[in-house]
C-alpha positions in Angstrom: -76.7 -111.5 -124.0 -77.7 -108.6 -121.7 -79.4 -105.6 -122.9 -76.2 -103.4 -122.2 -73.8 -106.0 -123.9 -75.7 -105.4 -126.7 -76.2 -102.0 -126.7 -72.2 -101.3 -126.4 -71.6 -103.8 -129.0 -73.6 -102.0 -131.2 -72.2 -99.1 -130.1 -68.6 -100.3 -130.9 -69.6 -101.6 -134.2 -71.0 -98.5 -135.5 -68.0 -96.4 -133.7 -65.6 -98.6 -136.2 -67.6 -98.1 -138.9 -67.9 -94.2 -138.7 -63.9 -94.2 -138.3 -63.2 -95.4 -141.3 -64.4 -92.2 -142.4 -63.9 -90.1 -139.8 -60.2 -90.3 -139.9 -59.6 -89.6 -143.3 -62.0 -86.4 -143.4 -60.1 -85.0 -139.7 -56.6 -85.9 -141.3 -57.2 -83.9 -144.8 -59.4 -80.8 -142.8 -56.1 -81.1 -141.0 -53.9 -80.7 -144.1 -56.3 -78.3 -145.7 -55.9 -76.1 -142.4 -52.1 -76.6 -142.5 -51.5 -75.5 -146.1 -54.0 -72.5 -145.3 -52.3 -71.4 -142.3 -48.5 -71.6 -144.6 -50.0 -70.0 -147.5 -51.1 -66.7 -145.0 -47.7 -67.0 -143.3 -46.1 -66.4 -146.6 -48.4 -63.3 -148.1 -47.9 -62.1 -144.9 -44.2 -62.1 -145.3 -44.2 -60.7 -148.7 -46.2 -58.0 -147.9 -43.5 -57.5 -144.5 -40.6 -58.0 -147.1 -42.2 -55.8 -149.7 -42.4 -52.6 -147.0 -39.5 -53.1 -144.9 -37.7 -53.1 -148.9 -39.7 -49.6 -150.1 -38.9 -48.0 -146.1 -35.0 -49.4 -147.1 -34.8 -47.7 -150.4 -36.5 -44.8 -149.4 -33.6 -44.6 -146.7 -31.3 -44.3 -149.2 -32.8 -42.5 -151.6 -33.2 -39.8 -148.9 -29.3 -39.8 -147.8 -28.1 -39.3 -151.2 -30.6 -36.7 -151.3 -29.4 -35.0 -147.8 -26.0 -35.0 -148.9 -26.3 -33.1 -152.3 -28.4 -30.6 -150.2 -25.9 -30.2 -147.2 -22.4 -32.0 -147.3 -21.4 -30.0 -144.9 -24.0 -31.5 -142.8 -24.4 -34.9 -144.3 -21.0 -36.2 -145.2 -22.1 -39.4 -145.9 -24.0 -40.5 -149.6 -24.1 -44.2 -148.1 -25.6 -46.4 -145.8 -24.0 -49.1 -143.0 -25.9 -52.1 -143.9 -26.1 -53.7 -140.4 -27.6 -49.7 -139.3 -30.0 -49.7 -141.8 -31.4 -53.8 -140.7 -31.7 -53.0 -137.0 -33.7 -49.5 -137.8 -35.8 -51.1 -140.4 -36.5 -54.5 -138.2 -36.3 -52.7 -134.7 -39.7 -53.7 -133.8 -39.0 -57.8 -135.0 -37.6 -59.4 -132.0 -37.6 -63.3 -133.4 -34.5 -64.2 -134.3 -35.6 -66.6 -137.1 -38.4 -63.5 -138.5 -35.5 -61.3 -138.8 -33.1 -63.4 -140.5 -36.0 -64.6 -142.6 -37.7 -61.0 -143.4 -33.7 -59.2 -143.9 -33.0 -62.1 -146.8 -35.8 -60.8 -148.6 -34.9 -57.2 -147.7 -31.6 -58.0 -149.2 -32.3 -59.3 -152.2 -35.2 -57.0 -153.1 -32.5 -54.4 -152.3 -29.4 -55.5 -154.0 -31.4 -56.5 -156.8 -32.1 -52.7 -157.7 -30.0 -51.7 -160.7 -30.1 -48.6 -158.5 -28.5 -49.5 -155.4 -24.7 -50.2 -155.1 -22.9 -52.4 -152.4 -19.6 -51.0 -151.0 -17.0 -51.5 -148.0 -16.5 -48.0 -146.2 -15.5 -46.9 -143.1 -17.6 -46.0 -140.4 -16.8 -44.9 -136.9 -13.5 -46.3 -137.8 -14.7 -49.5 -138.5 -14.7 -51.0 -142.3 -18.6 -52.2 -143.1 -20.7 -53.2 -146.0 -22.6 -50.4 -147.2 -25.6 -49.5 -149.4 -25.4 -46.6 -151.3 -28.1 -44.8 -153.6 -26.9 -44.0 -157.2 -29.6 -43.3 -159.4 -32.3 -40.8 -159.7 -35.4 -39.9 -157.2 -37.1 -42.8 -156.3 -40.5 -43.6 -158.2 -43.8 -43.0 -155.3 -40.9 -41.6 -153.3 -42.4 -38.6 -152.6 -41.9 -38.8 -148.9 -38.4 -38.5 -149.2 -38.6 -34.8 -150.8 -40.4 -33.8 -148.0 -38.1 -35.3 -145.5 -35.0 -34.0 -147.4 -36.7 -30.4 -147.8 -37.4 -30.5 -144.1 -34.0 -31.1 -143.0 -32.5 -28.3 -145.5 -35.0 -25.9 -145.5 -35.5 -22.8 -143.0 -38.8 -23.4 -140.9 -40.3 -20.5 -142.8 -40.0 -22.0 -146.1 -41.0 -25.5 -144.5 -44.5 -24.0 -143.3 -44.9 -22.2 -146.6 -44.6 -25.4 -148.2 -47.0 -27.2 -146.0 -49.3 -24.3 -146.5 -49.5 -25.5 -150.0 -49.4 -29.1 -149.8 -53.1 -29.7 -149.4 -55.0 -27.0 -150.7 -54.5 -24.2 -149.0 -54.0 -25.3 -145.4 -51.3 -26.4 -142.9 -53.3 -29.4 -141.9 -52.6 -32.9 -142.7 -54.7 -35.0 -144.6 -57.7 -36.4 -144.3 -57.5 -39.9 -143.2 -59.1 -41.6 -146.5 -56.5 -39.5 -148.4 -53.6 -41.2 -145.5 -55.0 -44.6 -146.7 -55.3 -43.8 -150.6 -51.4 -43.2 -150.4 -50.3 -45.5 -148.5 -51.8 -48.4 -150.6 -50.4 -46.8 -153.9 -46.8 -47.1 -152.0 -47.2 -50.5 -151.4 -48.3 -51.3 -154.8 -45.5 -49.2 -156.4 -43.3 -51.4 -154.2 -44.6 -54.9 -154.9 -44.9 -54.2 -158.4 -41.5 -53.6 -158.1 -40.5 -56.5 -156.6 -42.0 -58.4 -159.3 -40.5 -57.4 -162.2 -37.0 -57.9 -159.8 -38.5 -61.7 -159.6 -39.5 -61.9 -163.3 -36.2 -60.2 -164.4 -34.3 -63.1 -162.1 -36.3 -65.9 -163.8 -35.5 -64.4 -167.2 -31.8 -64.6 -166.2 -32.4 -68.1 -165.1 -33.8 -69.6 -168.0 -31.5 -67.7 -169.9 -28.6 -69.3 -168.2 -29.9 -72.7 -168.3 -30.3 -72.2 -172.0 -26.8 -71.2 -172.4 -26.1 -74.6 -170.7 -27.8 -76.8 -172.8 -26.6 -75.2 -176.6 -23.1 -75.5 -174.6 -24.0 -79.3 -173.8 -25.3 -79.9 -177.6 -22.1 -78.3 -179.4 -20.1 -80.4 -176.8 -21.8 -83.9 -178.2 -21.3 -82.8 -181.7 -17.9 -82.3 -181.0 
C-alpha cells in the first residue's frame, strides 16, 4: 500500500472516530444556542409588553384626567381600542410582533381592576373601548404634567416648570432621565406580576373547586 493510501486511510479513520463526538457536541451547542436565543426573544418581549402596557394605561389615565379638567374640550372619558393599538405599536411594522406584543398589551390591560371595556360610538362608528375608572395611576406622574399642560395657561405651565427641579426651567440631568425611567418600568412589571400571580391564584382556585365538585359527585 502506497504512502498516500495510507495516509488518507488514516486520515479517514481518525475523521470517523472524532465524529462520533463531534456531532453530538455541534448538535447540543446547537440546542444550547437555540434555547438561548428563545429565552432573550421572550425577556425581550416582556419588557416590550410591560412598556407598551404602562404607555397604554398612562393613556387612559391621562384622558379621564383631561376630561374632568376640560369637558368642554375633552368630551370623551374613553379610549377606541383599535386607536390606542396603532399609536402604541406605530413603530412595530411585523405583523406577527404586533399581534403577539397587543395580546399581551391586552391582557395586562384588561386585567386592571382599574380599566373598564365598553362599546361607544365614535366618529359614528360603534367600537370597543377602554376607559379609566379609578384613581391617578401609581409612578404616573407623567400624566399630571401632561394633563396640567393641556389645562393650564402658559404662565402657570412655566411657573410650574420653574419649580419642578430646583429652582430652574431646565430639564433634568440625564442620570436623573435614567433614574426615572427605570423606576417606571419597574413599577410596571411589578405590576404585571401580581396580574400573573393574581391569575394563577384564580386558577388553582378554580381547579380546586373542580375537584371537591368531582369528590362530592362520587360520594353521591
Amino acid at each position: 500500500m502506497s504512502i498516500t493510501c495510507t495516509l488518507r486511510l488514516s486520515f479517514l479513520t481518525l475523521l470517523s472516530r472524532l465524529s462520533l463526538f463531534l456531532v453530538p457536541l455541534a448538535a447540543l451547542t446547537s440546542i444550547s444556542f437555540y434555547y438561548r436565543r428563545r429565552k432573550a426573544q421572550k425577556a425581550e418581549v416582556k419588557r416590550q409588553v410591560t412598556k407598551y402596557a404602562k404607555f397604554a394605561l398612562n393613556s387612559l389615565c391621562r384622558q379621564k384626567r383631561l376630561n374632568e379638567a376640560d369637558p368642554a374640550r375633552y368630551k370623551d372619558d374613553f379610549v377606541a381600542i383599535v386607536h390606542l393599538r396603532d399609536q402604541v405599536l406605530q413603530h412595530e411594522f411585523d405583523p406577527k410582533r404586533r399581534e403577539k406584543l397587543w395580546e399581551g398589551v391586552r391582557k395586562a390591560v384588561e386585567l386592571n381592576s382599574n380599566v373598564r371595556t365598553r362599546m361607544r360610538e365614535v366618529q359614528g362608528e360603534p367600537m370597543k373601548c377602554w376607559s379609566w375608572v379609578g384613581g391617578t395611576l401609581v409612578g404616573a406622574g407623567d400624566v399630571d404634567e401632561a394633563v396640567a399642560a393641556d389645562t393650564a395657561a402658559p404662565e402657570m405651565s412655566e411657573k410650574r416648570s420653574m419649580f419642578s427641579f430646583g429652582g430652574s426651567g431646565s430639564a433634568p440631568a440625564p442620570a436623573q432621565r435614567r433614574t426615572m425611567i427605570k423606576n417606571e418600568e419597574s413599577e410596571a412589571e411589578s405590576m404585571l406580576d401580581r396580574e400573573e400571580e393574581e391569575r394563577r391564584r384564580k386558577r388553582e382556585e378554580r381547579l380546586a373547586e373542580i375537584r371537591r365538585d368531582r369528590e362530592s359527585r362520587r360520594g353521591f
